[in-house]
N, C-alpha and C positions, 0 to 999 in steps of 0.2 A: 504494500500500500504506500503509493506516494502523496504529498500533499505540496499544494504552491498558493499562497495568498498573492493575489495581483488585484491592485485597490478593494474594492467591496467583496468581490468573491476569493473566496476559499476552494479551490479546488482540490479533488480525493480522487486519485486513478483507482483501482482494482479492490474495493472496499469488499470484505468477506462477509457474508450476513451467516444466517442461519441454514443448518443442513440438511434440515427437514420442517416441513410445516407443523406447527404450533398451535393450538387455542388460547389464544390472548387476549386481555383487553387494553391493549399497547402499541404502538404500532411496531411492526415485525418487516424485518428486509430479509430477502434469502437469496441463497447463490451468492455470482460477484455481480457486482454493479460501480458503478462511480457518481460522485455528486459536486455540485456546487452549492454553497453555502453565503447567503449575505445577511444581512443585518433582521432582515425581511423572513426569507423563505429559504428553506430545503428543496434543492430538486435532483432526483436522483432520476439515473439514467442508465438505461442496458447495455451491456459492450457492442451492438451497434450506435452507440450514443443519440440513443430515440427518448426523448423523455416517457419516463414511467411513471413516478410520484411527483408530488408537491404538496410542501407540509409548509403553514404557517407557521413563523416563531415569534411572534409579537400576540399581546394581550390581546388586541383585534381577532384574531383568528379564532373561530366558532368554541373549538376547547382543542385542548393539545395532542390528544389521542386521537384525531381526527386528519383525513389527508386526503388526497383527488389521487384516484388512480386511472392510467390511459392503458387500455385494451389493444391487441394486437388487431382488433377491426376498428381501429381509432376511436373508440367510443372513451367519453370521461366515467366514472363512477365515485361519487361522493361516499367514504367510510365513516358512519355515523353512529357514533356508540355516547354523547352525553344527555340525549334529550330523551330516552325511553327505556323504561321500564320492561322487567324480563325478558330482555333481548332473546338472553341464551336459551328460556324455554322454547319462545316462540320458532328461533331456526336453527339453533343448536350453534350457534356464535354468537360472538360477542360486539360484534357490529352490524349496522344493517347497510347492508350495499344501496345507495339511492342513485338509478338509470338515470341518464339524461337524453331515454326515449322512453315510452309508454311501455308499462308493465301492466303487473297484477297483482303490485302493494297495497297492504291493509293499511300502511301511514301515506298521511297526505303531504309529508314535508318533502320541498322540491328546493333543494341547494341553490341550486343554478337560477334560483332568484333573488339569491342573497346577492349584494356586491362583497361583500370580503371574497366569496367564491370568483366571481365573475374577476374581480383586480387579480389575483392570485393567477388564472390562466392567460390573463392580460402583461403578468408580470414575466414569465416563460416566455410568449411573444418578444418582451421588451429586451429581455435579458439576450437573443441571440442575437440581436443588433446591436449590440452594448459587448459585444466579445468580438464582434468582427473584427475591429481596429488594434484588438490584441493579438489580432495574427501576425500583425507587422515586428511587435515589439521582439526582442531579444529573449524569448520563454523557453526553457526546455522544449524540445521538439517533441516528447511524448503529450506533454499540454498541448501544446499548438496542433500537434496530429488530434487530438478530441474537440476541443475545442473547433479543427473544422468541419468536425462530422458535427456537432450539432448544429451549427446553423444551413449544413444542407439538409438537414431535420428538421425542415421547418413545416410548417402545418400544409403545406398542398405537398411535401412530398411524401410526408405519414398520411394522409388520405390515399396517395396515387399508391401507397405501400400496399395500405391494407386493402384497395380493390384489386391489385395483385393475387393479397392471397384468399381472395374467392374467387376468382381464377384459377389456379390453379387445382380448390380441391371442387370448380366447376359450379360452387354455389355459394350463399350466407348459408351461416347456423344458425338458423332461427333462435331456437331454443338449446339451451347444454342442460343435461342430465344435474338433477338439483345435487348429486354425491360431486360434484366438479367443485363444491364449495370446500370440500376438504382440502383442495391443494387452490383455493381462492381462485377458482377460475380458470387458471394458467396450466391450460392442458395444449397441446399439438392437435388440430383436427384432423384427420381421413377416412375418403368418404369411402365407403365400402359397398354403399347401396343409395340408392333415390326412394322418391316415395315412401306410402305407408299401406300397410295391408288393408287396412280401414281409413273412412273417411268422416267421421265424423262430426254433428253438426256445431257440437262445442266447440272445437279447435279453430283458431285462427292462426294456427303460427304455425302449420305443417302442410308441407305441401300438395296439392289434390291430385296430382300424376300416379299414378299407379305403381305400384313398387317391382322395381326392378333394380338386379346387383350389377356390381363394376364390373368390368372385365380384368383380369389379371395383370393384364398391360398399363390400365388406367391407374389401377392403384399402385405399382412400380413406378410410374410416370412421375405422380405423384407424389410418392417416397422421394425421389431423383430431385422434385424441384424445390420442394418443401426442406430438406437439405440446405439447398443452397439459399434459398429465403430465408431462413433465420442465422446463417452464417456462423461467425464466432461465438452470438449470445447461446447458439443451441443449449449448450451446454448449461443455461438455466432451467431448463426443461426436463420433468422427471415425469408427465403426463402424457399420457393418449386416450382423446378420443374417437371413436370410431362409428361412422355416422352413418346414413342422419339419422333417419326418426326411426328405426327399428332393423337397426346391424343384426341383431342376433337371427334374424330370420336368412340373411346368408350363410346360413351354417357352419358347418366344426373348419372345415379346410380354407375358405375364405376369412374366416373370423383368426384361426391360429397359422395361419403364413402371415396374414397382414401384420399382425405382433410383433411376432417371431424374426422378421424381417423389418420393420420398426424400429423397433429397441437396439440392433445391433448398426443403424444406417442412420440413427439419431443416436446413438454412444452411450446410453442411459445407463450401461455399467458406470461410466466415468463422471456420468452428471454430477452436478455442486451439488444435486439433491440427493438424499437416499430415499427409498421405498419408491418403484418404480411403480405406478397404478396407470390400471389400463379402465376407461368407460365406456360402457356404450347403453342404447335404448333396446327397447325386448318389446312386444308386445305378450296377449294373454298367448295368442297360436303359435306363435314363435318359440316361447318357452315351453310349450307342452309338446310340442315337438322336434325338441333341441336334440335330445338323445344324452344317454349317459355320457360317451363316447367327448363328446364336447366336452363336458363340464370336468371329465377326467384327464382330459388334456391343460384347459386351461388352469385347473389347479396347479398343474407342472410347470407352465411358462413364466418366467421371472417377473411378472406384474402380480398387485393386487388386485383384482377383478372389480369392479361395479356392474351391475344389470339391472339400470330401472324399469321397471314393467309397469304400465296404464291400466289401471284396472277398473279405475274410473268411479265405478260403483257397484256392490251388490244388491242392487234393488231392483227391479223387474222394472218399474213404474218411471224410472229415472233414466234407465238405460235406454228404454224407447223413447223419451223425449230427446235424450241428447244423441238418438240415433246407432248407438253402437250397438253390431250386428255379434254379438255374445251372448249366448246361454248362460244363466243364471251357475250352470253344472258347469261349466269351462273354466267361468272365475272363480271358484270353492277349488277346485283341482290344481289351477294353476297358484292357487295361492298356499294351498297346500307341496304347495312341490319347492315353492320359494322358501317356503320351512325346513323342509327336508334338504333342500342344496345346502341352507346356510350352516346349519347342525352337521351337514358330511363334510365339507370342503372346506377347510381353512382358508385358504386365499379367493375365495370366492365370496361375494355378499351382494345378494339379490336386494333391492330394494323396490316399493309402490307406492306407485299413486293413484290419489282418489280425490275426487272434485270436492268442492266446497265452495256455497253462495247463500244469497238469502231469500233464494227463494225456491228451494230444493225441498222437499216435505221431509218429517221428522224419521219414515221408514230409510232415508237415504243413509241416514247416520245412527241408526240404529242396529241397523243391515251390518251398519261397517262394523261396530263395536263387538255385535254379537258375532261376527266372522272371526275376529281376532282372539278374543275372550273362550269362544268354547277348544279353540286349538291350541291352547299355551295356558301349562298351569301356575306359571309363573312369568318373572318380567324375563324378558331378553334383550340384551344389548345389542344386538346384529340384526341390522335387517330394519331399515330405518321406514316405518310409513310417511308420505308427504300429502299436503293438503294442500292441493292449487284451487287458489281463489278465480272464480271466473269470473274475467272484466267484464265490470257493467255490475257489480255488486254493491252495493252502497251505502250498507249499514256496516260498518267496518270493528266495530265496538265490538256488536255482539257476536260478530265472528271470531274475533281473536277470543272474545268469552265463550265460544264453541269450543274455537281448537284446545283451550285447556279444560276442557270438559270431558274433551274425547281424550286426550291426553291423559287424563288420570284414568279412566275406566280401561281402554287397551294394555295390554303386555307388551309393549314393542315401543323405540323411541320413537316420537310425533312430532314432525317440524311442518310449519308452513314451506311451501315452493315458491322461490321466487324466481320469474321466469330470468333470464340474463343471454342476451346473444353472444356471438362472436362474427 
């Protein structure tokens, strides 16, 4: 780690953070990264010198444990942990991510109307034309080489970046697997499949194409370019996910070469991180006809497994409103089987979701309770259920007074979903 003060900024080359993800109520850096420091603000930045954080340091700034994080699809995300109460019940962290595009939060606080936020991404602006003229100066050359990657980091060319890498893996992610919250986000995407088996009349954020897999070429293609797009920060990267809306239905040989081949073309041995985790979506058909064979493989493959499955709801009366073509018998089975995976497999851990609004009748959530309750005679830690709130919901009070409702009577941990692209 070096350091250079030149007027107001402090610069930090190759700063070490942390080696694996944490639950904090702190703010937490991981891998290597480098920053600049002034009177004002922390900005830290990835070894392609792309800014990543900004943290106020002045009594102005919202509270101190608080920071703007920027997305490899250029989106900001506001980390907001001093204004609300049981964070951690509600999503199993300690802050709450607030989008600066439309979700399906139960809080109505929007950062990005604050000006301390809005000066603060105004400040990053300011600051890479306040470095230029340091390029002239007489600076160590490893300063002056960072220093000129950030200000070609300037905000049209992190846009032109991140339509790039939907490009390359051929689409946006809509939505990431709410288990992505465990490494905050900061997963690798590839897409393994299009479409969805189902179409759904709740869903807004999946695509209506009909589901169909990559071909072998594509996702090597892919592998190949994706490489070379995150360059030297790779090695910040201890994630994959494997996309989009329901990987698991391309089966055992598509799902464990794409890994397999993954992990070793992304170096994930060597990552700054440890514990390599792999995600992806499953739907109810998908998983009941995964086969053993799969899940006995991917226990072997050096990832920790995620597989979230939609199960939506167990109620007859619900499932035809919001149009999903499942038998009542299909999602008892597959959720039974999500039991059974997480209890045999160590490095595996299925997890579900199930809708939540306020205007859902009371059999929706009683449906859910008694499905979990008569299958588990105690609590268990593995196998997280999730509750996505569907926009256009508006009594937001008494739903978080649901979720900790359902939350005490199920055996299984209960988080809200919060939807988040890339």
């Amino acid at each position: 780690m070096d350091s250079y003060q030149l007027n107001d900024f402090k610069i930090t080359l190759d700063k070490k953070g942390a080696n694996r993800f944490t639950k904090t109520t702190y703010p937490v850096r991981y891998g290597r990264f480098c920053e600049i420091k002034t009177s004002e603000y922390l900005f830290e930045f990835n070894l392609n010198g792309e800014i990543k954080y900004i943290r106020g340091l002045t009594r102005n700034w919202p509270h101190p444990a608080e920071w703007l994080k920027r997305t490899d699809a250029d989106d900001w995300v506001f980390y907001s942990v001093g204004r609300y109460h049981r964070l951690f019940s509600f999503l199993g962290e300690f802050y709450l991510p607030c989008l600066s595009y439309p979700s399906n939060s139960l809080w109505d606080y929007d950062p990005f109307e604050d000006l301390r936020i809005r000066q603060a991404l105004a400040a990053w602006s300011r600051m890479q034309v306040e470095v230029r003229p340091m390029l002239t100066n007489g600076i160590p050359s490893q300063f002056k080489d960072f220093l000129g990657l950030i200000t070609r980091n300037n905000a049209n060319a992190l846009r032109m970046k991140s339509e790039k890498l939907h490009r390359i893996i051929g689409s946006q992610v809509s939505v990431l697997p709410p288990d992505t919250r465990h490494v905050d986000y900061e997963v690798i995407p590839l897409m393994i499949t299009d479409g969805c088996l189902y179409h759904c009349d709740f869903c807004c954020i999946k695509s209506r194409q009909s589901f169909r897999p990559r071909s072998k070429d594509n996702i090597q293609k892919q592998i190949r370019q994706l490489k070379s797009f995150y360059g030297v920060n790779l090695g910040n990267y201890n994630a994959l996910f494997l996309g989009n809306h329901d990987a698991l239905a391309a089966g055992r040989e598509p799902i464990c070469m794409t890994a397999a081949e993954a992990y070793q073309a992304f170096g994930f041995e060597t990552s700054h991180l440890k514990n390599p985790t792999l995600f992806l979506f499953g739907s109810v058909d998908s998983l009941l006809d995964a086969g053993a064979n799969l899940f006995e493989e991917l226990n072997q493959i050096p990832f920790y497994t995620y597989i979230n499955i939609g199960f939506e709801s167990v109620d007859r009366a619900t499932l035809l409103r919001i149009n999903k073509p499942l038998e009542i018998s299909k999602i008892k089975d597959g959720f039974q089987m999500l039991l059974d995976i997480n209890q045999r497999y160590l490095n595996i851990e299925i997890t579900a979701n199930f809708l939540m609004g306020d205007r859902f009748a009371t059999d929706h959530y009683t449906s859910l309770i008694q499905l979990v309750r008569s299958r588990l005679d105690r609590f268990y830690s593995k196998g997280a259920i999730y509750l996505s709130p569907l926009t256009g919901s508006r009594n937001h009070r008494e739903l978080l007074r649901k979720l900790i409702q359902i939350k005490n009577l199920i055996r299984l941990p209960t988080f809200l979903y919060l939807i988040q692209r890339l």
